[in-house]
Structures are given as C-alpha cells and as structure tokens.
C-alpha positions as CSV (number, residue, x, y, z in Angstrom):
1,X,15.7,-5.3,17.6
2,X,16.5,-6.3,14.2
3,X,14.2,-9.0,14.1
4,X,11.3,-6.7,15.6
5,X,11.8,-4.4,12.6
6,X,12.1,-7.1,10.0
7,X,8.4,-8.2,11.1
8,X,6.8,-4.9,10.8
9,X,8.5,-4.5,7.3
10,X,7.2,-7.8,6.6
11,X,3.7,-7.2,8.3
12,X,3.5,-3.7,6.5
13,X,4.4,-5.5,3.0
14,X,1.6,-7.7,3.7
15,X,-0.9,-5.3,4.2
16,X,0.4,-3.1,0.6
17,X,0.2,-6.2,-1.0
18,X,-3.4,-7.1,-0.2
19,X,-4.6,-3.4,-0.8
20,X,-3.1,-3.8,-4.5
21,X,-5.2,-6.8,-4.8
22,X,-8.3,-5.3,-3.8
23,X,-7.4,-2.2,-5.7
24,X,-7.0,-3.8,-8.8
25,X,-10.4,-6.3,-8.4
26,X,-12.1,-2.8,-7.9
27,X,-10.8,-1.0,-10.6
28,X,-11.3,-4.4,-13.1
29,X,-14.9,-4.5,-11.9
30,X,-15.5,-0.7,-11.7
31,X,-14.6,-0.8,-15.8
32,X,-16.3,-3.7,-16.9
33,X,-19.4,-2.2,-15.6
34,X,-18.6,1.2,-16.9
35,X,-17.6,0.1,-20.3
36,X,-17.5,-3.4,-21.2
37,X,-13.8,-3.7,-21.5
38,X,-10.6,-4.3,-19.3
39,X,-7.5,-1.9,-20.2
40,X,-4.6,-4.2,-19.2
41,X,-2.2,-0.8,-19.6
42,X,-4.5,1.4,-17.1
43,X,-3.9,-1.7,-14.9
44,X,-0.5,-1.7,-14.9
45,X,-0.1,2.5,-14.6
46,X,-3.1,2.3,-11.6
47,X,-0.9,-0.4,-9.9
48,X,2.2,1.9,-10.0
49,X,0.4,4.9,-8.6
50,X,-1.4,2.4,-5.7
51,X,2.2,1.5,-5.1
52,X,3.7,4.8,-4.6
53,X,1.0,6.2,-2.7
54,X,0.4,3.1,0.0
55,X,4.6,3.1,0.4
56,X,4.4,7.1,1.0
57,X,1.3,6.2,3.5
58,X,3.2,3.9,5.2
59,X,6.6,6.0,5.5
60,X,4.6,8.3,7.1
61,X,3.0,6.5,9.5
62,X,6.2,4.7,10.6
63,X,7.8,8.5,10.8
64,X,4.8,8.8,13.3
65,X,5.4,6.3,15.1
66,X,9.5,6.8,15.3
67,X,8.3,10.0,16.2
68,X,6.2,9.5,19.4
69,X,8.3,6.4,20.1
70,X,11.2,9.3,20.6
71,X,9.3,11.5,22.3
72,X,7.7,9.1,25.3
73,X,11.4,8.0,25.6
74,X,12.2,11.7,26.1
C-alpha cells in the first residue's frame, strides 16, 4: 500500500516539476519578446506562485480521487 502511494507522490512530483520547467521557458520567452530583458526576481516570485498553485491542483485531485475511491468501496 505504502509503496503504491510513494509512486504516485513520486509520479505527481514529476509531473509539478516538468510544469515549472515549461512555465518558466514560457514566461523567459514571453519577456524577452515583450521587452528585451529577463527579470531574474519575477522568475523566482512566478516559480513560487506556479508552485503553490500546481500543489493545491494536485491536493485536490488526489481529494477526488480519495473521494470516489471511498465511495465505490461504499
């Protein structure tokens, strides 16, 4: 059981990781089109907010999935 939830942590980690990368290409190329110049601080603040927001996503879709695990069980 453990070992079935350490992979999906580990799987889920994998996927937040990749969507910071491709985040943060995005927002680097978005602003040197815009304006000519990287802003290594916006970086680091964007990278913190991407964080948050893809671990709330995923809390919520494991709550979801807890969820109707429970309730087919039921």
């Amino acid at each position: 059981m453990w070992r079935k939830y350490i992979n999906e942590v580990l799987f889920d980690s994998s996927i937040i990781l990749v969507l910071l990368i491709v985040a943060t290409i995005g927002k680097g190329a978005y602003d040197l089109f815009s304006s000519g110049h990287l802003y290594l601080w916006k970086y680091t603040l964007s990278l913190i907010h991407e964080m948050l927001g893809t671990v709330i996503f995923f809390a919520i879709l494991e709550g979801i999935s807890l969820a109707l695990k429970h309730q087919k069980k039921s």
